[in-house]
N, C-alpha and C positions, 0 to 999 in steps of 0.2 A: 450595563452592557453584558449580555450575557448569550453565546451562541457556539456554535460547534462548526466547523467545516473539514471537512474530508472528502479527499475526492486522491482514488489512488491508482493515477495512470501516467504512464511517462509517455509525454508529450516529444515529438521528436520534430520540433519546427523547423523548415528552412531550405532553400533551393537544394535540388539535386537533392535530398532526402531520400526518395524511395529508393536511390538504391543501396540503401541497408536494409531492405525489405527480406532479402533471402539471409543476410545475418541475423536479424532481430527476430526472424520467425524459428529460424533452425532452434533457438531455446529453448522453444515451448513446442514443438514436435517434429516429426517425420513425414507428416501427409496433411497435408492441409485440403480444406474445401474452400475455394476459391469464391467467393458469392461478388456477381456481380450484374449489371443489364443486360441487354438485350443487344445495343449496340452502338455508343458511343466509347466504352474502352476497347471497343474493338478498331472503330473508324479511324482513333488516335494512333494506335499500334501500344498501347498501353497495356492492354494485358498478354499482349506477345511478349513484352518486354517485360512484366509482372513474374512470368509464370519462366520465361531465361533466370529470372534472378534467384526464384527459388530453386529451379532446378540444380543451378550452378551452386547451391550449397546442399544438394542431395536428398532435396524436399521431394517428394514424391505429389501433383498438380493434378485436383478434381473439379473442375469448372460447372456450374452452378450459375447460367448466366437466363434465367428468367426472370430477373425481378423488374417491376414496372412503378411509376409513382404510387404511391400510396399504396404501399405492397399490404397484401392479404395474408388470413394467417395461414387461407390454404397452399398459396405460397410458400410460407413458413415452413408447413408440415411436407411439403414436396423437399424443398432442402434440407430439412431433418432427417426424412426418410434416405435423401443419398446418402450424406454424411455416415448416419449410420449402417448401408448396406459396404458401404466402402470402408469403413474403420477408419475413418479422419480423424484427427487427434487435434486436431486446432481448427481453426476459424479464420478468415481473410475478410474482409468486409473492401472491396474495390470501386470506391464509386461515390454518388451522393449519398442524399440522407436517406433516402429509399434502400439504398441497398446496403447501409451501413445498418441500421435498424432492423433489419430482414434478418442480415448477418448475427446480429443480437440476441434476434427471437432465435437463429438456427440453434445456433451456439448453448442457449438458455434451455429447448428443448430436449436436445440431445440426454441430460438428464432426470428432464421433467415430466414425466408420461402426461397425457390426458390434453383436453382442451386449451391453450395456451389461455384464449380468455375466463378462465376459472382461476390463474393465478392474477390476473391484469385485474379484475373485480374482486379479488381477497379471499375470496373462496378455498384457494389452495394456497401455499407459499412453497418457495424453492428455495437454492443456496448456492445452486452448481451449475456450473456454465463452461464447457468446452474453451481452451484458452482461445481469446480473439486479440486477431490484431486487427486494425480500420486504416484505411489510406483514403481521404477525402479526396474528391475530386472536383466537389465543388462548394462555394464558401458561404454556406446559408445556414444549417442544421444546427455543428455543431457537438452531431452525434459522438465524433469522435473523445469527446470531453463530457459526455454524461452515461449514465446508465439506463437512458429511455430509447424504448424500442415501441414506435408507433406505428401501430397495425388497425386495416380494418376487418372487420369480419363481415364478408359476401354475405350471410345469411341474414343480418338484419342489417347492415351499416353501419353497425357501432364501428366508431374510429376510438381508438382510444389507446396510450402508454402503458407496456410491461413496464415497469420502476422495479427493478434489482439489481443492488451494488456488486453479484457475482457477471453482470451482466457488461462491467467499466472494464473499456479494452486495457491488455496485457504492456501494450504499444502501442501508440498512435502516430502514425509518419505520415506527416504532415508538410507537404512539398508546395509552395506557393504557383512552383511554374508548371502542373499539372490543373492549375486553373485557367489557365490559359488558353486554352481551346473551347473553353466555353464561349455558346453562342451570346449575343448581347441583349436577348431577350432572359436568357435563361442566370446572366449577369445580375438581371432587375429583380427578377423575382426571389433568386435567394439570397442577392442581398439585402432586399426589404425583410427577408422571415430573420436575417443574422442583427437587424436592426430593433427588429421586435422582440426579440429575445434578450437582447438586453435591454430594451425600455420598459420590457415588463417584469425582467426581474429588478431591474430600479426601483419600479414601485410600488413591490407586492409589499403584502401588508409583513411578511416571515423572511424581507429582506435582512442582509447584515453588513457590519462594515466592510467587510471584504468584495463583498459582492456590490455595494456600492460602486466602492473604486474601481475594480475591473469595469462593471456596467460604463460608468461615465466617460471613462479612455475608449471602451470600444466606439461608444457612441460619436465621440471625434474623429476615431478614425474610418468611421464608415462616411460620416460627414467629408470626411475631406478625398474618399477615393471613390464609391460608388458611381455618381452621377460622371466623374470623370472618366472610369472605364468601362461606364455605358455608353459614351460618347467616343468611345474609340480611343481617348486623349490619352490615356491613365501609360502607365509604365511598372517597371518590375516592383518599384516601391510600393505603387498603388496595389498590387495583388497581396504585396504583403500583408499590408495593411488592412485588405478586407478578409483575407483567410485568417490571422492572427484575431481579429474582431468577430468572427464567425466561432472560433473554438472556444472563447473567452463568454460569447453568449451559451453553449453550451454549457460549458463549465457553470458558469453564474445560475441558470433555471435550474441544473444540479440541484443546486443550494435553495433556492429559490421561488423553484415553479415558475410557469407561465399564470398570465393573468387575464381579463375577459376575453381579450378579443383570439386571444388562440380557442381558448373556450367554445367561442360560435362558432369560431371556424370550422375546428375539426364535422361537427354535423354536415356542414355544407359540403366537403370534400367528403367523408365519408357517404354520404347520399350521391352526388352527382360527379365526386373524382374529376376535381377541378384540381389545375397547380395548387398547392398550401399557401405559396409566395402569393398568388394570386388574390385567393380569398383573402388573406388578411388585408391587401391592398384595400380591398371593398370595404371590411369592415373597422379596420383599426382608426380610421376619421370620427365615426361616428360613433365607434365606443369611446375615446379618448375625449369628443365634444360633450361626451354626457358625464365626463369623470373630472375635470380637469378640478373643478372645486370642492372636491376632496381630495387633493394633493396639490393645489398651486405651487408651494416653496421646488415640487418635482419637477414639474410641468416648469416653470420656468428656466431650472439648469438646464433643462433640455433642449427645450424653445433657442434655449443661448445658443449651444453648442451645435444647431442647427440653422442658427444664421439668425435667430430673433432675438425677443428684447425680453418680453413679460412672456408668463403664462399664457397670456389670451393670444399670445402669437404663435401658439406650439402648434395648431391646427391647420392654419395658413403654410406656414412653413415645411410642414407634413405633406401637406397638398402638393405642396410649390414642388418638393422631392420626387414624388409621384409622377406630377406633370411630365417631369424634365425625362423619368423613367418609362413614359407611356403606360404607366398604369394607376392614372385616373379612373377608373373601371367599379360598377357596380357589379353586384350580384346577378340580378337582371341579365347584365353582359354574358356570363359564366353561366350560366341555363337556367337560374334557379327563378321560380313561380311564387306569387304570393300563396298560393295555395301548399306552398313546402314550407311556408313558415312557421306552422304548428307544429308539423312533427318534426322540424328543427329543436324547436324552441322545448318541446318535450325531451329532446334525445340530448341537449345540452346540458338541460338539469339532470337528468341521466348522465352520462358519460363525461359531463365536466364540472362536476361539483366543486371537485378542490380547486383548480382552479378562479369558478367564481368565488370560493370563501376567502381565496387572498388578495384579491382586487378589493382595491383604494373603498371602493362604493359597495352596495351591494346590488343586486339587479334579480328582484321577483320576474314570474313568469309574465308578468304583464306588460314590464320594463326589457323584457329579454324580446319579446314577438314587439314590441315597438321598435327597437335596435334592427332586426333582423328585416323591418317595416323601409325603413330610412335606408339600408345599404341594398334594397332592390331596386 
């Protein structure tokens, strides 16, 4: 047994959390750039009350609210460039995983000159990262608990992760009842990507014991609140339980990476800027039916803790989840042409290598455009 884990962020879990936003931040500076959407922390009164709480500790509030799903890096470079005409000294990340991620790249550039994707393809390397704090607000990503910042680049579509440990926020405040206000559509789909994230770091092949353990609790307690507070049913426990299981899959791909089916994904949203939560809906059935027999002994804890019995029930059961979530949904559904599935399936072996080389199986380019065949 032999492995390393580190991950060096203080985690601040738990109702009414954010409002130590304006003390935790006054730490690490005097002007913060506030990165957040367009306009759901605004519709909450959430960043009215964000931007009270630092002020009331003398923080000095530059709002930065353009960012959109699957933010861009020209995005990225528009938030850098305020940051730095303003002289912000830290970072905020207010939001999902769009805008936590965004926050990452802002934070990340601020010392980095040039192309952010020149450092994301190894080209360049960095070290320095404007202090960030992240306050989730909604329980899929994860972002909060890694140092991956997923950006696409408008000029060709590459979607693809910054990975830099200067990039693992200072603070992460992490409040269950700012989940709350999410809509029940938007409930499904990031907690199917919080459910994927830890089923694939379960069974990457550069898993470890730790990451194990995390994976498998989260994986129950997405099992037991998900489908419940998609159905309206769920209660305070139930949020807990799936925002705690959302930071925990972050944490754990930390360690672990993601494995195929985020892999195909990223091309599809990267090209047609579909939900993430969505695409992998489409495709995590039908990479998982072509996988399961190179990892059975996985596939069946899973299966379990999902409501089945064996391995061969992990798929059904998958479905069954999906069903009950309304997103049984192909690719097909989400815009994409058989005619996109080559230059998918090119821009995957491109842009997601590592993660196919820690997936259970391996999957050639012939095996990848079959995959991509089956979830149209």
């Amino acid at each position: 047994m032999d492995f390393n884990y580190y991950l060096p962020v203080n985690l601040m879990f738990g109702p009414g959390k954010i409002n130590l936003l304006g003390m935790e931040t006054k730490k690490y500076g005097t002007k913060a750039l506030l990165v957040t959407g367009t306009h759901s922390t605004k519709a909450s009164g959430l960043l009215d009350k964000a931007c009270r709480l630092l002020e009331q500790e003398g923080i000095e509030v530059v709002v930065f609210d353009q960012v959109n799903q699957n933010p861009t890096t020209t995005t990225a470079s528009e938030g850098n460039a305020i940051a730095k005409r303003e002289k912000c000294d830290v970072v905020i990340g207010l939001g999902g995983g769009s805008i936590m991620d965004c926050a990452k790249a802002i934070a990340f550039m601020y010392y980095n000159d040039g192309e952010i994707f020149d450092y994301i393809f190894g080209v360049k390397s960095g070290s320095q990262s404007l202090p960030l704090i992240q306050v989730p607000t909604t329980c899929g990503t994860g972002s909060e608990g890694n140092c991956f910042a997923v950006l696409t680049n408008p000029l060709n579509n590459d979607k693809k992760s910054l990975k830099n440990m200067s990039s693992v926020a200072k603070v992460s405040i992490i409040d269950p009842d700012l989940m709350k206000t999410m809509p029940k559509e938007l409930i499904a789909t990031v907690g199917f990507d919080a459910l994927c994230h830890n089923m694939e770091a379960y069974i990457s092949k550069i898993t470890q014991p730790l990451v194990e353990i995390q994976t498998l609790y989260s994986i129950r307690l997405i099992a037991d609140s998900l489908v419940r507070l998609y159905e309206g049913k769920g209660n305070s426990e139930d949020y807990e339980k799936l925002t705690l299981a959302s930071t925990i899959g972050g944490m754990s791909i930390n360690m672990a990476g993601v494995t195929a089916a985020h892999g195909l994904e990223h091309p599809a949203s990267g090209l047609k800027d579909i939900a993430h939560g969505k695409g992998l809906a489409a495709l995590s059935p039908v990479v998982y039916e072509a996988t399961i027999d190179s990892a059975p002994e996985k596939f069946r804890q899973m299966a379990q803790l999902l409501g089945g019995k064996t391995e061969l029930d992990f798929v059904p059961v998958l479905n069954e989840m999906l069903g009950a979530l309304n997103l049984k949904i192909t690719l097909g559904s989400l815009g994409l042409k058989k005619e996109d599935v080559e230059w998918m399936t090119d821009n995957c072996l491109k842009v997601s290598a590592p993660s196919l080389s820690v997936h259970p199986k391996s999957f050639g380019r012939d095996e990848i455009m079959e995959l991509y065949y089956k979830s149209i």
